[in-house]
N, C-alpha and C positions, 0 to 999 in steps of 0.2 A: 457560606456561598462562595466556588471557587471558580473562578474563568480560566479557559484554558485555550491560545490560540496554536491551531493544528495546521503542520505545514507538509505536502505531499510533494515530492520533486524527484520521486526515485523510478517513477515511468514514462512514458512519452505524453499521458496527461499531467495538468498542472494543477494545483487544488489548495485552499487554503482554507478553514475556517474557523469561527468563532463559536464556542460553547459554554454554558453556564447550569454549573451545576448534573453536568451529561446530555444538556439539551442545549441541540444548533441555533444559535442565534442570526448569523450570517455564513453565509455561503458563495466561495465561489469556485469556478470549475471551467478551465480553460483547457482545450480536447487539441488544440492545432498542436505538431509537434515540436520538440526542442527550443521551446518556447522559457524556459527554465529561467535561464539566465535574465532573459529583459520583462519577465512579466512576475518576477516571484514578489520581489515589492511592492509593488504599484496591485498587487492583489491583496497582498497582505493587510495596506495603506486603506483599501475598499472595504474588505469585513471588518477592518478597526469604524471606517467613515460611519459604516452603513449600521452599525448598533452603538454610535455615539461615544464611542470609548476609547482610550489609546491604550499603546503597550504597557503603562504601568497602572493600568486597571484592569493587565490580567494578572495571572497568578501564578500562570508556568506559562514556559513555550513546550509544545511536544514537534520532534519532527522522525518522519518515519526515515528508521537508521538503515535500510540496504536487506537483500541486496539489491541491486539495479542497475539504471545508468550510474558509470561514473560522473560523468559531469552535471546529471543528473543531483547527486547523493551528496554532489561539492556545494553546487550553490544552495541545496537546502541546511547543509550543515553550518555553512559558514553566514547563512543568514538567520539560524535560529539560533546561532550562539551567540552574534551580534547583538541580535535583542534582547537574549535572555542578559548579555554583559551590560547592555546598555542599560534597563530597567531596574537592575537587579533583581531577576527573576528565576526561579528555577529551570535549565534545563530537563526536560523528558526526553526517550527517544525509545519508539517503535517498531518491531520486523517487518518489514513489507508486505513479506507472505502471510504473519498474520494477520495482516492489513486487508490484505484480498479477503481469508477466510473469514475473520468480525462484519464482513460484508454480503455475504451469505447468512451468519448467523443473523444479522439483523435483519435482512431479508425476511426471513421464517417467523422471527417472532413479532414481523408487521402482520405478517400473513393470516399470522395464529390469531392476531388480535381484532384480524378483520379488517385494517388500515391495506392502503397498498403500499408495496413494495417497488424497486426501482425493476422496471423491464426485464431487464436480461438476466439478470437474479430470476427474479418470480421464474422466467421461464427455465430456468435450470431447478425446481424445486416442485414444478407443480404436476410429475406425473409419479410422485412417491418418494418415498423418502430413499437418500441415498446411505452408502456404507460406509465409504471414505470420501475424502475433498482433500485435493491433489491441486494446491496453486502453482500456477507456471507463467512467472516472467520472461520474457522472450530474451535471451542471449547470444542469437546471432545464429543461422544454419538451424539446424535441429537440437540447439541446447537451449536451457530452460536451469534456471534457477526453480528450485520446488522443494518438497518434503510433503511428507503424508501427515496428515489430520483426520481425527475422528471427525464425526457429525455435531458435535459438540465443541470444535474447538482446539484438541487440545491435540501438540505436534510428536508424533510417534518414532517419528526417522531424524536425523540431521540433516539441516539446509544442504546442501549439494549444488553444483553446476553438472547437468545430467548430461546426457546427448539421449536424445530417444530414441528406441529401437523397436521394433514389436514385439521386444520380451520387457518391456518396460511398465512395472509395476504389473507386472502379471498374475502376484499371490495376492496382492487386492482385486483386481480386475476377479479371479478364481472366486473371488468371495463374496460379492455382490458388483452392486450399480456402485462406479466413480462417477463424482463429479470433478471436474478439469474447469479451472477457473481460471481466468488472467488474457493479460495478453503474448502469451505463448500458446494456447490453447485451441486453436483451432488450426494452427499447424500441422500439431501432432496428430489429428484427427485420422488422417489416411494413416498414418502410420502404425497406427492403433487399431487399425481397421473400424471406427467407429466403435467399437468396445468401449462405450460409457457414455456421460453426459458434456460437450464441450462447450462453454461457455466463455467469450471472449469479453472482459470488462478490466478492469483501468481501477489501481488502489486507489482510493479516495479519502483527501482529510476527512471528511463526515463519517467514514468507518473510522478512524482514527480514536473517533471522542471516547467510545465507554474503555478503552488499552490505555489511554492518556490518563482517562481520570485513576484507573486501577492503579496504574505507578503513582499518580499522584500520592494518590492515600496511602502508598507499601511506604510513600519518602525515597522511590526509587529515584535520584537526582542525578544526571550526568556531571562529569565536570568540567566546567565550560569550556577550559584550557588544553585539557587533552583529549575532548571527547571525537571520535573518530567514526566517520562510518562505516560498516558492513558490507564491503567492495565484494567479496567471497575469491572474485579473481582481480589477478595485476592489471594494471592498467597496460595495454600496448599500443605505441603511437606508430601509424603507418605512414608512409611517406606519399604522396597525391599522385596520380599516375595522370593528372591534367599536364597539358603541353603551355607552362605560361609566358616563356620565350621562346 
């Protein structure tokens, strides 16, 4: 029996939870933004509260490794390596984008099973089956952190920081129904001229669980000390154009 607590801080939601065995035990899911920094323990602290356990009655920390916010990607990094140092516990760590796409996948196979599915998912799946799944984190203007996926999952392209255009993914689009998942997603919408399915939703640790446990069990371990997240781009600090004297 393995616990695995999952920590989400690489988009403008916040998200943490607890799982045992690939099934959620606590949940939580904090939607205001840039909230990262003063809310990622104090949630953590509630799905440890709220199923009676602490950190060294999990079994790994997983946290989703980037790309994303940078300040985002810092305080999830530097708090699941905390824990994992403090406990003695294995480091995991997650793509984001496959994070969005495991989120769609479970979608489908709630659907298949009869169970419902979260909202915005269902309604991206239930007027047919699609061809490709295109996640897209919002990186400022019209670029978008993304790669292409089958329907199944699995990432066909390399992560990129895009800019979109309306020749943007055009030999998928040529080839069936996309679905555009994330929150870069309905940006692109015009640009795209509506050519596909866009759906606006937010990585979530509760996709996180079945990518978590799969490293778990490959032994896939980071190392606490130089593990790093998946920025894709440099960090650039701008200078405030407020008038403070």
């Amino acid at each position: 029996m393995a616990r695995i607590l999952c920590i989400e801080t690489s988009a403008s939601a916040l998200s943490v939870c607890l799982a045992e065995d690939g099934r959620v035990l606590a949940d939580r899911v904090c939607t205001e933004p840039r909230q990262q920094a003063a809310l990622t323990a104090p949630l953590v602290k509630e799905v440890l509260d709220a199923a009676g356990l602490s950190v060294k009655d999990c079994d790994a920390v997983c946290v989703s490794a980037g790309p994303g916010s940078y300040t985002g990607l810092r305080v999830g990094a530097s708090t699941a390596k905390g824990l994992s140092f403090g406990a003695g516990i294995p480091l995991l760590a997650v793509g984001t984008l496959d994070v969005l796409v495991a989120g769609v996948i479970g979608a489908q196979r709630l659907r298949g099973s009869g169970e419902i599915a979260p909202q915005s998912v269902e309604d991206s799946i239930e007027h047919g089956n699609h061809r490709w799944i295109v996640p897209m984190l919002d990186a400022r203007r019209m670029e978008v952190y993304t790669a292409v996926y089958t329907p199944d999952g699995k990432r066909i392209t390399p992560i990129e920081a895009h800019v979109v255009t309306a020749e943007s993914f055009a030999a998928q689009r040529a080839e069936g129904k996309v679905l555009f998942i994330g929150d870069g997603a309905l940006k692109c919408r015009e640009v795209l001229g509506n050519d596909g399915i866009f759906v606006d939703a937010q990585p979530l640790a509760r996709n996180m669980v079945p990518l978590a446990f799969e490293a778990f069990e490959a032994g896939k371990f980071e190392d606490v000390a130089y593990f790093e997240p998946f920025y894709l781009k440099d960090f650039v600090a701008t200078v405030s154009k407020k008038q403070l004297w």
